[in-house]
Each structure stands twice: as C-alpha cells, then as structure tokens.
N, C-alpha and C positions, 0 to 999 in steps of 0.2 A: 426314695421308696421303690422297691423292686416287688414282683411279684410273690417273688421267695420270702417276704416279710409277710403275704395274706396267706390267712389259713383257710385255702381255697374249699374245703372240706367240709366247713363249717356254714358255708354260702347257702343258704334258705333256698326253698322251689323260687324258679325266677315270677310266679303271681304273685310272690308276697310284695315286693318292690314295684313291682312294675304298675298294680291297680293305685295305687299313689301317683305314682309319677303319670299313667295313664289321664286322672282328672284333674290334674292341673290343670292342662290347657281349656279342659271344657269350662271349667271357674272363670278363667280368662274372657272366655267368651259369652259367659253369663256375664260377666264384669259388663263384657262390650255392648249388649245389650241393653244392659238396665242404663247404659252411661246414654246408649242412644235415646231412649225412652225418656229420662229425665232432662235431658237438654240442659241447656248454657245456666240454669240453676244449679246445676250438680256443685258449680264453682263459686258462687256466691258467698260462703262462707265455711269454714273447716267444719260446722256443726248442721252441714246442709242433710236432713235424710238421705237424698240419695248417695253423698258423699260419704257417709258415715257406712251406708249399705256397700259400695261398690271397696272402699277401704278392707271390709271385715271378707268379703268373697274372694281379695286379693291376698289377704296376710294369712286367712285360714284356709280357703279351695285352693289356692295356690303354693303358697311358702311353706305353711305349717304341711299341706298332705305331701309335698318333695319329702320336708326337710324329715316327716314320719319313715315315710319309705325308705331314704339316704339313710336315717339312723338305725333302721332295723336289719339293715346292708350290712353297714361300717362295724356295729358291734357286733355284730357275726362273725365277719371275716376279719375284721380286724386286732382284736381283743381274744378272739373266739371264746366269747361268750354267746353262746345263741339261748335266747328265755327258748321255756317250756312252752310247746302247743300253739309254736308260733304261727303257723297254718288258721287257726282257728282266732287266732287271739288278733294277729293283723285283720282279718276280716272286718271280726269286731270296732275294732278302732275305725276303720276305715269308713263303715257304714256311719255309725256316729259322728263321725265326725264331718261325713256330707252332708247327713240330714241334720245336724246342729248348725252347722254353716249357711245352709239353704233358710232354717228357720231365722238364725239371726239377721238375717240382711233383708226377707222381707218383714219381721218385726220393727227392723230398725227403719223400716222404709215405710212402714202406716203406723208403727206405737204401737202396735197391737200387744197386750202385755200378757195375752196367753202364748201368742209366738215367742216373742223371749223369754220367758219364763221356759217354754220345754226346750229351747236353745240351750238357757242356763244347764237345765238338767243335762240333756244330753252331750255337751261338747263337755261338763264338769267331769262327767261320768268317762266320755272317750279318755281325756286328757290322763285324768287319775289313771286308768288303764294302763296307757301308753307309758306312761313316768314307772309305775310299778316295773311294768314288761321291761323295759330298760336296763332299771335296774339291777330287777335278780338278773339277765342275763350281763351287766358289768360284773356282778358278784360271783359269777362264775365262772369271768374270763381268767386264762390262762397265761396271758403274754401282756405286755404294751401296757404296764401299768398307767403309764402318761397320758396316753390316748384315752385310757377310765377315767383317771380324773378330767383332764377337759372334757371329756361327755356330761359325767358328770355335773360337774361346774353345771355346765349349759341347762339340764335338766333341772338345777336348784332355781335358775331365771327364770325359766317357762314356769315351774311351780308359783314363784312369783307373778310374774305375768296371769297366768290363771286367777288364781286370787283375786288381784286388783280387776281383773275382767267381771267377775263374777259379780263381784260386789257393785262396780258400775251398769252393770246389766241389770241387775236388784234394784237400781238406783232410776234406770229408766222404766221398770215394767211395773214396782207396786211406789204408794203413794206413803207406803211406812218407810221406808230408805228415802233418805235427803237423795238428790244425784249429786254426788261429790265430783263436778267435772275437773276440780283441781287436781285429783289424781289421775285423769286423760294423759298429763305425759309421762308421769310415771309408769303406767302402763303399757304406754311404747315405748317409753326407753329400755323398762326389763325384757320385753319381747322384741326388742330390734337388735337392740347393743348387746343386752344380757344373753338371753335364747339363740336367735338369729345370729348374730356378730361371734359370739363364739364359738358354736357350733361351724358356720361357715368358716372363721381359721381353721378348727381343727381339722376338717374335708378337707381344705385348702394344703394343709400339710402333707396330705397324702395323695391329694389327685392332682396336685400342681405335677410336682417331678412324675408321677408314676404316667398321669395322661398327658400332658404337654412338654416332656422330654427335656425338666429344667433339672439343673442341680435341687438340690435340698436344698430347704429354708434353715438360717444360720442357727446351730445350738441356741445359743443364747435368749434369740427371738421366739422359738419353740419353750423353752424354759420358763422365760418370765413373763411372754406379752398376756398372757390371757391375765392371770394376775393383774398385773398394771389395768387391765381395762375392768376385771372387776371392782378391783380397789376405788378408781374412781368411778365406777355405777356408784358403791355404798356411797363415796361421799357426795356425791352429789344428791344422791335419794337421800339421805340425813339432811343435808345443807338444806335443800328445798322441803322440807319435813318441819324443821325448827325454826326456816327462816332465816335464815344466817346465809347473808349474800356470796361472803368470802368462802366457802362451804363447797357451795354451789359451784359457783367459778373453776376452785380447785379439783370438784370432780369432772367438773367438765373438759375442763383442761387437758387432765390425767387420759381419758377416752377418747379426746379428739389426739393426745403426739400418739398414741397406741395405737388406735385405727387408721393415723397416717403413717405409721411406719410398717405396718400390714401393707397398705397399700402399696406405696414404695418398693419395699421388698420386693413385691409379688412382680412388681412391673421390670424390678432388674436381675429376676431371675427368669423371665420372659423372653428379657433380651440376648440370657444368653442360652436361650432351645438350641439342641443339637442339630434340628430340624428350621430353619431360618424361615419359609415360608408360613406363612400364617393363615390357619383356619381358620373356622367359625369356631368354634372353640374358644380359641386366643384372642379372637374378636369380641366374644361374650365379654370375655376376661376383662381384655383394655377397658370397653363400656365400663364395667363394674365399676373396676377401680379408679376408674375416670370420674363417674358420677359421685362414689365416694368422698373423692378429696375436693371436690366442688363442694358437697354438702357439708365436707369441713370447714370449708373457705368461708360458703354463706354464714354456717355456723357463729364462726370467727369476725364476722364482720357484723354481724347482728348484735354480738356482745360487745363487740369495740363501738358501735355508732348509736348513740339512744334514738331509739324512736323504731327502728332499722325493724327492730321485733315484733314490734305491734304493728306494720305493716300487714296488712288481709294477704299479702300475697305470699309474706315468709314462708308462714307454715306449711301451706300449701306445693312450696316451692321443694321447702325441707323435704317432706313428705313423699313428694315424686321422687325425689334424686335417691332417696334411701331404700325407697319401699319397691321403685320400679327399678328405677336405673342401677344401683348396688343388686340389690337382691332377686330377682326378676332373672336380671340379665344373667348373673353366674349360676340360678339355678337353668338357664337356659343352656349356658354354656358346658356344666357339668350333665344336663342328661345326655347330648349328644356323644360322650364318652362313653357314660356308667351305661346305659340301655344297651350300646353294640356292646361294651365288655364283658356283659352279662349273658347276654346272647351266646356269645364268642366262648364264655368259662362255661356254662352248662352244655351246650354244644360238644365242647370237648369234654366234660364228663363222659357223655353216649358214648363216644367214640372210642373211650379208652375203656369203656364196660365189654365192650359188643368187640375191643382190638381188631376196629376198621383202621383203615388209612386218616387221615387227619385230614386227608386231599378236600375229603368230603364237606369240611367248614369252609365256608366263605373267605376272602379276608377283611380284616374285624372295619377296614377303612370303606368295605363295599357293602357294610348292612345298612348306614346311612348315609351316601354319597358328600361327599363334601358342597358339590355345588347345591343340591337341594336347603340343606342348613344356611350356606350366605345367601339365599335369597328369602329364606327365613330372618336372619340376623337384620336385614336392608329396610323388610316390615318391622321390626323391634325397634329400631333402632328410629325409622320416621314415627313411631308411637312414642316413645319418651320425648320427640323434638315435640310434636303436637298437644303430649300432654304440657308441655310445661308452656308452650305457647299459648295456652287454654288457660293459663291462672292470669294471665292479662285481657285478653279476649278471647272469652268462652263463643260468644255469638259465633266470633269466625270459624273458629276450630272444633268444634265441638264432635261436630258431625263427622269432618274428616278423620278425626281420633279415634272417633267410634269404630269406623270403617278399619281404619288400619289395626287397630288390636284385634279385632271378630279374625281378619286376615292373616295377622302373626300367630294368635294363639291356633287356628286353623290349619295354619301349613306347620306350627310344631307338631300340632295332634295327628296331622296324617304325616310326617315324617317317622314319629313313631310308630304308625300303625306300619308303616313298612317295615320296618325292621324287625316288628312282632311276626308280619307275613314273611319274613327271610326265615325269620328264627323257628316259624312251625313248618316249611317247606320244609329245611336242612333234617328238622329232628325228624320228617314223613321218610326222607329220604336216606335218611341213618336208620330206620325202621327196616326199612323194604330190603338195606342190604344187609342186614344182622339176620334179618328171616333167610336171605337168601343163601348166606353164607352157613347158617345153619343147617339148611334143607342137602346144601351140596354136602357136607361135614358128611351128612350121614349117607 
C-alpha cells in the first residue's frame, strides 16, 4: 500500500477523526477507576456489575469510538467515498455515542432501568447513524471496490451486534423481556470476530505495509480470509442457535485457522520491515497478535478438554486476551501511526495551498517521539499481565491493575495531546508565513 493508492483529497478536517480517537483513552481511564472503586469483586464472576460495566466502557469508549473514527478515515480516503455533512454527522455520533456509553455502564452497575433504557435509545440511535453514514459514503466511492466490501461485511456484524445488544439491554432494564443471557456470546462474537475482527484485518491491509514498512499481505489471503471467518461466524451462530454441537465446532473451527493465519501472516510480514528496528508500533502489533493466538490456543483447548469451559476463569481469561490484549493493543499500536499521519497530510495540505517550503512540517517521526510511545507500550503491557493475573487473585492485583491502566491510558492521552500541540504550532506557523509572504508579494 503506497500513498498513491489514498485519495489524499478526500481526507475529512483532521476533528473528525481525532475527537474519537481523542476519548478513548479517557474510557480507559474511566474503565481504571470504576475497576479501582469496585475492587477484587469486579472478578468474581463474568456476570459481576461491575465487570459487565468496565467491559461495555472498554468495547464501546474505547474500540467502538477508534474503530468509528478509523472507519470514517479509511472510507474517505480509501474508497473515496466521503458521506455527506460529515462535519456535523461525526459530531453527532460521537456525542451519542459517549453519552450512551456513560449511561450504560452506570446502568449496568445499579440496574437502574431508566439508565439503560436512554442507553438503549441513544447508542441505537448513534449506531443506526454511523451504519447509514457509512454506507452512502461506500455507495459513493469511486475506487477499491474490495475494501467496500470488507467494510461493508463489517458493518452487516456491528448491525448484528447492535441488535442482539439492544434486545439484552431490553432484557435487563424492563421486566416484559425474559434476559436471554444465552445470547451474551453471540453478541460478542458478532462484535468481536464479526465487527471488530474484520474490520481490524481490513485496516491491517492497509496500515501494516503502508505504516510499518512490510510487503503486502498475500492476494490470496486479502481475497478469501474475511469470507472464511464470516462463514464460520454463520455457522457457528446457526450451530449454537439449533443446537447442534457438530455445527458449532465447525464454525468455530472455521474462525479460529482464519484468525490464526491473520495472525501468522501479520507476524511474517513483520519480520521482514525494511526497517529492522522495532517501534512501539510493531510492538503493539506483536502484543496483538501474540494475545491472539493465545486466545486461540485457550480456545482450542477449552474445546479439546471437558470441564476446561466451565472453569470461572475461562471466560474471563478469553475475554482479556481478545478484548485487551488483541484489540486494545493494535488500536494502540495504530493511533501512534494514523494521528502523526494525519497531522503530517493536513500539514502538507497548508503548505501546498499558501506554496511555502515543506521545511516548515515536522518530521512525521517527531510529532510523537518514539521513546515516549515504548514507555507507554511497558504500562500496556504490565496492565494486560495484571489483568489476567487478577482472574486468579483479584485480592492481590486488583489495585495494582487499576493503577497501571489510569497510567497507560494517561500517557496515551497526553501523547496525543502532543502531537495535537505540534500539529496547531506548525499550522500557527504556516499561518504567520502565508501572511507574511503575502504582505512582502505586495
């Protein structure tokens, strides 16, 4: 992927992206608090309130508002499909989609059934939004047919996902809906594997080589993998639907060799960066896909060993490795790219308006320092060890965990506020010399 393949022109004001990716980290931090607040309960059981709350602040303050941002990026410039009034319309989702999030996590943390109930509304409401806005802008792209469709795809999961949320929301807040907790994993499987998993390959297609200096991911793999991993979602959501074990198995199957040869892949086109040295970046990356093929592994061995499943600690175990360690980590790994690039392509927009010298941009490796990011990666990276030390003894860990997430998610947030500080210096200072070079003109 070269830059000659994005249709740099296409690229939305850098707020549209950036207030997404900007409240992540603060989710994170809300996460880190309420986890301190609830103590070595949080781990008690998958169905713990607070566990339920600190879950839903992580997959929707966190994953869902990147992976919003990321998508209204990539089908821009990617696709160059940009929706209509997109200024106005990301705003909208964005608010919504904080203030549903905030409401469901303290709903889910006292029951309160008028908190989730305006949860419901309002995150149904952002959601539907976001899906529409999407859309007509794939329907109006002009290139990368391929890249529409896996957006696409992805988009049909999250509508799933949605769905099955809404109705288990329904399910906790009024007393006319049964709670159907047997669809809890369907629900994360369409939003992790479905939503999440696929969307994250298709990013992965294009920020691997373009930001970390790898060859391309092989035809073949770009062609069929996402396929193969929705095939078995369906079958596995059928199998587990009608009960049919063999069903089940077979979907699951199908999404765990797909998701492990994602990973694979991604790690041996890593190995061979033009650039040998490894950033945080590449570091996010490894984590990811490390965590990953662990969660495969667990997977695999939960289903090969009876009993292994019903363990309190499975799920919970499952749950870090995918929710933190996979997805967490690569969205951590990819803002450190996409924010300086962003920077760095609007930047050069001014310059080429106003035809200043280019001298005037930074360069794109100095809006976030490399060492700032690994001593970022070092707190991530002791927070996934901690979480998952914390599904065997909460008592010990709990506290520590707490501490270091408030820490990681804190030094990502003011990493980017630096780079937000480089990037309104450079444009004050692309300012002062357009004026100036104007005033001399005359």
């Amino acid at each position: 992927m070269s830059q000659a393949k994005l249709i740099l022109s296409q690229s939305p004001a850098p707020s549209v992206p950036m207030r997404f990716f900007f409240s992540a980290p603060l989710f994170g931090m809300a996460a880190a608090a309420l986890l301190l607040w609830q103590g070595d309960a949080t781990f008690n059981h998958r169905w713990s309130p607070g566990l339920l709350a600190i879950t839903h602040l992580l997959v929707l303050g966190y994953l869902a508002m990147v992976m919003q941002g990321a998508l209204i990026q990539v089908v821009s410039v990617v696709t160059g499909g940009q929706p209509p009034k997109i200024k106005l319309l990301s705003s909208l989702i964005h608010v919504t989609t904080t203030a549903g999030t905030l409401l469901l996590a303290a709903g889910l943390l006292t029951g309160g059934s008028t908190l989730l109930q305006g949860a419901i509304a309002l995150l149904g409401f952002s959601f539907t939004l976001f899906i529409g806005t999407i859309a007509v802008g794939l329907l109006k792209s002009s290139t990368r047919r391929d890249a529409g469709v896996g957006i696409g795809l992805s988009l049909a999961c999250l509508a799933v996902t949605v769905g099955l949320g809404i109705w288990l929301g329904l399910g906790h807040s009024t007393e006319k809906i049964t709670l159907a907790r047997h669809l809890t994993d369907a629900h994360l499987a369409w939003g992790l594997i479905g939503w999440s998993g696929i969307l994250l390959i298709m990013v992965a297609y294009e920020a691997v080589p373009m930001f970390q200096l790898t060859p391309v991911y092989p035809d073949w793999l770009r062609r069929y993998l996402i396929w193969v991993l929705f095939a078995g979602l369906l079958t596995w959501s059928y199998g587990t639907l009608v009960k049919v074990g063999l069903l089940t198995l077979i979907g699951g199957i199908l999404s765990a060799l797909s998701l492990t040869a994602f990973a694979l892949a991604t790690l041996w086109l890593q190995r061979q960066r033009k650039k040998k040295q490894s950033d945080a970046t590449v570091r996010f990356w490894h984590l990811a896909m490390a965590s990953l093929l662990l969660a495969i592994l667990l997977w695999g061995a939960a289903t090969a060993i009876p009993g292994l499943g019903s363990a309190p600690a499975y799920p919970l175990l499952l749950g870090i490795l995918v929710i933190y360690g996979l997805f967490v980590s690569a969205i951590n790994g990819m803002l450190y790219k996409i924010l300086p690039f962003l920077s760095w392509l609007h930047l050069s927009i001014k310059v080429t308006e106003h035809k200043l010298s280019r001298r005037l941009i930074p360069n794109i490796k100095k809006i976030i320092p490399d060492e700032k990011a690994r001593i970022q990666f070092w707190a991530h990276l002791s927070t996934l060890a901690l979480m998952l030390a914390s599904c065997w003894q909460p008592g010990w860990f709990v506290v520590p965990l707490a501490i270091a997430m408030m820490l990681s998610n804190a030094a990502l947030w003011l990493n980017l506020l630096g780079a937000l500080r480089v990037y309104r210096q450079t444009a004050t200072a692309i300012g002062q010399a357009a004026t100036a070079a104007k005033e001399g003109g005359c």
